[in-house]
C-alpha positions as CSV (number, residue, x, y, z in Angstrom):
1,X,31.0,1.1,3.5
2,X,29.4,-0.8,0.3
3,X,26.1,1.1,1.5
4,X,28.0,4.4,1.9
5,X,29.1,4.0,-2.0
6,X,26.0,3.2,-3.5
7,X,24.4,6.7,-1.8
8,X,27.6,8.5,-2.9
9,X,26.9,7.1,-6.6
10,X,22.7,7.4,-6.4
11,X,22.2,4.1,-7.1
12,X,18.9,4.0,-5.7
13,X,17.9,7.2,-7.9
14,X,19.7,5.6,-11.1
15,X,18.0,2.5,-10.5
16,X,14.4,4.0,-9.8
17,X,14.7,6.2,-13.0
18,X,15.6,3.1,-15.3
19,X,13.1,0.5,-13.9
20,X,10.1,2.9,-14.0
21,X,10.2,2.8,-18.3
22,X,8.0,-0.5,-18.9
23,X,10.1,-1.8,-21.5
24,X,13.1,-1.7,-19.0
25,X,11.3,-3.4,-16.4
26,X,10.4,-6.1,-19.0
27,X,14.2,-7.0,-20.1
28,X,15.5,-6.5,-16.5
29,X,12.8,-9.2,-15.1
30,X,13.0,-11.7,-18.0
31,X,17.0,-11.5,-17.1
32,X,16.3,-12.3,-13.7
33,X,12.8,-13.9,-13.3
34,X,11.4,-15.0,-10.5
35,X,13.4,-15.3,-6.9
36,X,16.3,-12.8,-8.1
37,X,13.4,-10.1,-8.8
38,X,12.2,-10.0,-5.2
39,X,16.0,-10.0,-4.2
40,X,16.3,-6.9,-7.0
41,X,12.6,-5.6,-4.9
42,X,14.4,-6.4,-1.3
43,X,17.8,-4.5,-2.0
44,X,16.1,-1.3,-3.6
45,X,13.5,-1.6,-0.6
46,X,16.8,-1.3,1.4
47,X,18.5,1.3,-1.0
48,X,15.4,3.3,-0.1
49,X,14.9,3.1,3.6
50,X,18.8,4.1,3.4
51,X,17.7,7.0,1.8
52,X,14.8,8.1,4.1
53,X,15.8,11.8,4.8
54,X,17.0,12.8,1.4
55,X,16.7,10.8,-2.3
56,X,13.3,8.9,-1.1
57,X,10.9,11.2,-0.6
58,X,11.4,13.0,-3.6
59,X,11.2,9.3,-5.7
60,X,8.5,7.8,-3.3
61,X,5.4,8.5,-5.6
62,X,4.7,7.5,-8.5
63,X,8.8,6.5,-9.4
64,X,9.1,4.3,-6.8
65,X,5.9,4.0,-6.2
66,X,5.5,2.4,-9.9
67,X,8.4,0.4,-9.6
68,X,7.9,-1.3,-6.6
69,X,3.9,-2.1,-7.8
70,X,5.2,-3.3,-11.7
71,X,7.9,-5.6,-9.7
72,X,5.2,-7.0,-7.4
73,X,2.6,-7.9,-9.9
74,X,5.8,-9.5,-12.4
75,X,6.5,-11.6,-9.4
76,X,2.6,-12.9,-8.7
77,X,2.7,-14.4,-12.0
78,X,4.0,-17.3,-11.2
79,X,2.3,-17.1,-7.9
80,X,-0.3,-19.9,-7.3
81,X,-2.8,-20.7,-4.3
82,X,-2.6,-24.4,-4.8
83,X,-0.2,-27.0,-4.9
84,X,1.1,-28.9,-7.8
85,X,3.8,-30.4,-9.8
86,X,4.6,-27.5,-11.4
87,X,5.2,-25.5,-8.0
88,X,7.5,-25.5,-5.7
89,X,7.0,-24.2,-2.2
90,X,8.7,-20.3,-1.4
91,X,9.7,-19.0,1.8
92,X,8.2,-15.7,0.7
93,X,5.6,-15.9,-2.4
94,X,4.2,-19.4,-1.5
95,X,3.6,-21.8,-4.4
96,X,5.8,-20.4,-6.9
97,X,5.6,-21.8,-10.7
98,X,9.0,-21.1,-11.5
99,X,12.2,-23.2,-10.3
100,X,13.8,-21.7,-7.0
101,X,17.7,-21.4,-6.6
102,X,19.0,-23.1,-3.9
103,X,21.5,-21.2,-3.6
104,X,19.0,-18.3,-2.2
105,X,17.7,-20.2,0.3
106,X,20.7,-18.9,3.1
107,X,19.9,-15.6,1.5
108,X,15.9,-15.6,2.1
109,X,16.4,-14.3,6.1
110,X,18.1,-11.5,4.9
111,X,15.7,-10.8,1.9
112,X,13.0,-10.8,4.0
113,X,14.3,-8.4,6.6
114,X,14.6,-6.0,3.6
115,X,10.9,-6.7,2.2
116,X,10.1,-5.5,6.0
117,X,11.3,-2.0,5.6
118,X,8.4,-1.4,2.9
119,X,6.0,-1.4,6.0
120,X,8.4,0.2,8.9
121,X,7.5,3.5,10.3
122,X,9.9,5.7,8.0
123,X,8.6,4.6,4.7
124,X,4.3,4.7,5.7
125,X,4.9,7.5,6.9
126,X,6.8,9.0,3.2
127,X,4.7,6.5,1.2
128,X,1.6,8.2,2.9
129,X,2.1,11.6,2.6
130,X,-0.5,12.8,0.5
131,X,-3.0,10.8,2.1
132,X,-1.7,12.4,5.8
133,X,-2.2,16.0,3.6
134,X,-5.3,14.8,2.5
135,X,-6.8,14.2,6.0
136,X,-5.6,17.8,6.9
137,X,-7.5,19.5,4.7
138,X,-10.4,17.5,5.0
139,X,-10.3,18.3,9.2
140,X,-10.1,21.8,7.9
141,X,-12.9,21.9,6.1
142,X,-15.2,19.7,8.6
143,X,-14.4,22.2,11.3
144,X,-15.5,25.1,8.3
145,X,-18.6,23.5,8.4
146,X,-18.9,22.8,12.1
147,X,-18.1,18.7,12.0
148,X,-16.4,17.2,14.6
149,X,-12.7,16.8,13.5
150,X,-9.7,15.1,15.2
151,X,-7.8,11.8,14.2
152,X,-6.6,8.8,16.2
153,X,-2.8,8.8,17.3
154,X,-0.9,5.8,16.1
155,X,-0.8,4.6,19.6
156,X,-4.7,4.7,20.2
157,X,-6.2,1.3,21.0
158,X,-7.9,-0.9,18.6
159,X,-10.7,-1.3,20.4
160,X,-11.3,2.2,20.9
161,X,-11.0,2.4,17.2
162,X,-13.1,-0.4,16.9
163,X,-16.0,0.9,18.5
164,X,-15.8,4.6,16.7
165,X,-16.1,2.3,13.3
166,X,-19.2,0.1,14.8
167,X,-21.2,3.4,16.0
168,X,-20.9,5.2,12.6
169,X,-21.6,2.4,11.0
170,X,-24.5,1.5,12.5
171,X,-25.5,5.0,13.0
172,X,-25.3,4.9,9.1
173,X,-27.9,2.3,7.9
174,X,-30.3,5.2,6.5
175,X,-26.6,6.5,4.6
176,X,-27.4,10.5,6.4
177,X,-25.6,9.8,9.7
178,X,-22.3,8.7,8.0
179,X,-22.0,12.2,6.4
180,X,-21.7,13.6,10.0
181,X,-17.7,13.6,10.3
182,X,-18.0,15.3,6.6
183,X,-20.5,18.2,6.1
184,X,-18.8,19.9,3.5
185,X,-18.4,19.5,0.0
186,X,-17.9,16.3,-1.3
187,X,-14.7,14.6,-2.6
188,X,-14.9,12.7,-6.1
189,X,-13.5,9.4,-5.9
190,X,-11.3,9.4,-9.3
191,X,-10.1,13.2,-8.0
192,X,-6.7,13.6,-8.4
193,X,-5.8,13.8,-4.0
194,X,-8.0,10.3,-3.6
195,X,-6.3,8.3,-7.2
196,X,-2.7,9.3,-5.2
197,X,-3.8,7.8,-2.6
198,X,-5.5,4.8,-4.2
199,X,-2.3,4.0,-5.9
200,X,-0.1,4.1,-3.0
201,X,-2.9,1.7,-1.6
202,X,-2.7,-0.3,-4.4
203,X,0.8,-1.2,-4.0
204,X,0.7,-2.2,-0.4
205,X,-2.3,-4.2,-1.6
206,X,-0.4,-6.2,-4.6
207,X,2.5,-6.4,-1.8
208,X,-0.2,-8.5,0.5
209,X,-1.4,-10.8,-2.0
210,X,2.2,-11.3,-3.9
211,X,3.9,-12.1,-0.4
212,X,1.5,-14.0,0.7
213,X,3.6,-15.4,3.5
214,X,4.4,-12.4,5.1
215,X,0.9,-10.5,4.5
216,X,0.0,-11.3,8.4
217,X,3.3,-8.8,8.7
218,X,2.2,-6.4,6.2
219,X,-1.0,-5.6,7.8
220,X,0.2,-5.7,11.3
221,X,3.1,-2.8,9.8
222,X,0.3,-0.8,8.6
223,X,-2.4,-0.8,11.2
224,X,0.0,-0.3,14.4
225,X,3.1,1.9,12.6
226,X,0.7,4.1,11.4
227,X,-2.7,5.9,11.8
228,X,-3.5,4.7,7.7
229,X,-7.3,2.8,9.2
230,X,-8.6,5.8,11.0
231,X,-6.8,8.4,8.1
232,X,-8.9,6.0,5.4
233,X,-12.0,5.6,7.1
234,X,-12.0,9.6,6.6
235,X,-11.0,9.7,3.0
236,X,-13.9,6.9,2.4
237,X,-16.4,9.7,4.4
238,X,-15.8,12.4,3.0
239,X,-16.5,10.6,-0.9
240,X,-19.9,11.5,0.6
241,X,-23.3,9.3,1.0
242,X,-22.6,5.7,2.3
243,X,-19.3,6.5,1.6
244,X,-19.2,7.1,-1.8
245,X,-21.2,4.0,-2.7
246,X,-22.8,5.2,-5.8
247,X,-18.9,6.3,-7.0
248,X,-17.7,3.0,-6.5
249,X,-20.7,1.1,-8.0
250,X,-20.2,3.5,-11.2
251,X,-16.8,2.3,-11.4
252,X,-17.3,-1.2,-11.3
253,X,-19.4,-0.9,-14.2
254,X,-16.0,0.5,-15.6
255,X,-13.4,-1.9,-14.3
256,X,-15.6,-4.9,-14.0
257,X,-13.0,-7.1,-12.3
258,X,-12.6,-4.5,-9.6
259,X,-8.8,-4.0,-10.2
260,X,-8.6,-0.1,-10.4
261,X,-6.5,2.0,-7.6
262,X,-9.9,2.7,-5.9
263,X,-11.1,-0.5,-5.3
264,X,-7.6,-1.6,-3.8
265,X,-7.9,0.9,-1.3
266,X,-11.3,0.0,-0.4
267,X,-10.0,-3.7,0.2
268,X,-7.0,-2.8,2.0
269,X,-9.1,-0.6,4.4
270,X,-10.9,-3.3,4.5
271,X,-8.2,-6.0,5.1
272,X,-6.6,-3.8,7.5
273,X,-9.5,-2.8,10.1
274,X,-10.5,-6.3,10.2
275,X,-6.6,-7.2,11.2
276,X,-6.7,-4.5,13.6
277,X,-9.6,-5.1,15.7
């Protein structure tokens, strides 16, 4: 019933449209800090799996998209990888620099559970739409050009997948051989199709290195809910030689601590093929 009235009142839209403005985000996470942030994350997580079939996928990117990224990256502030006696020990985060509520410890299973919808089925599959659009066309376009085409089903085994990845790759020492699922044109890696889906990449990427305790869960969500390593490994080939190498060497010279979009998606393919097989 309580659910029923938030949807009835678009909460989840409401709260979406205010949190996206920076300076918003700013006075609604100094209020709260830490542990209530993630709870604020973990209920509009739920607000928006709730909303799957309508409000959602018109909010997913960049609104929610944005909102869900700025919240994870205000949480890892106070994120550490060491132990001290500053930190305390969180359920979810890890070492956390900040003093944890004890009254949210009873609350944490629950919050948790919520944090878990970001990588079910229903949202991937929304959050990853215009990398799943993406793929089409570029399928189209290999068959243009007579390339072999065809993508994995989510239920295809990883070491079937495994072995597709280890044959172009070692096909692909000279570079030439790994343009063979990609004869056509040539995508450009800060093009506006492959930034989209950088920064939807990005955010599952802040989400696996801000919940560090649950990243094992994270990855597992994405490579077996979803076809995302197989649909990436054919964004990365069709960015052209070695996989767009030169493109991402370029940028680096840009964004020398490798934090752009482009590079996240790069590591989470990476983070996530080495998960799955």
């Amino acid at each position: 019933q309580g659910l029923s009235m938030l949807r009835s009142h678009a909460i989840f839209e409401k709260v979406v449209e205010f949190i996206q403005l920076e300076q918003n985000l700013r006075i609604v996470f100094n209020s709260l800090e830490g542990s209530y942030a993630l709870c604020l994350l973990a209920n509009l997580i739920h607000l928006a799996d709730e909303e799957k079939d309508e409000a959602f996928p018109k909010l997913a990117f960049p609104k929610f998209n944005l909102v869900v990224s700025r919240l994870l990256e205000k949480c890892g502030e106070y994120v550490t990888t060491k132990q001290s006696s500053l930190t305390q020990w969180h359920p979810v985060l890890g070492w956390f620099s900040r003093p944890l509520d004890q009254h949210l410890n009873e609350a944490m299973p629950l919050v948790k559970g919520q944090l878990q919808l970001l990588w079910s089925g229903p949202i991937i599959r929304v959050m990853f739409t215009a990398l799943r659009n993406l793929v089409k066309d570029q399928e189209a376009i290999n068959e243009s050009y007579g390339s072999p085409g065809g993508i994995l089903s989510t239920g295809a085994s990883g070491s079937l997948l495994k072995k597709a990845l280890e044959r172009k790759l070692s096909q692909g020492a000279a570079g030439g051989s790994l343009r063979s699922l990609n004869r056509g044109p040539q995508r450009k890696l800060g093009s506006p199709e492959v930034f989209t889906v950088a920064q939807v990449c990005s955010m599952y990427h802040t989400a696996t290195s801000t919940l560090s305790q649950l990243r094992m869960d994270i990855l597992t969500g994405l490579c077996y809910k979803s076809s995302l390593v197989w649909e990436l490994w054919v964004v990365l080939l069709s960015l052209g030689n070695m996989c767009g190498l030169k493109s991402f060497l370029d940028l680096l010279a840009i964004s020398t601590k490798a934090t752009a979009p482009e590079f996240h998606l790069l590591v989470l393919f990476c983070d996530a093929t080495t998960h799955f097989v």
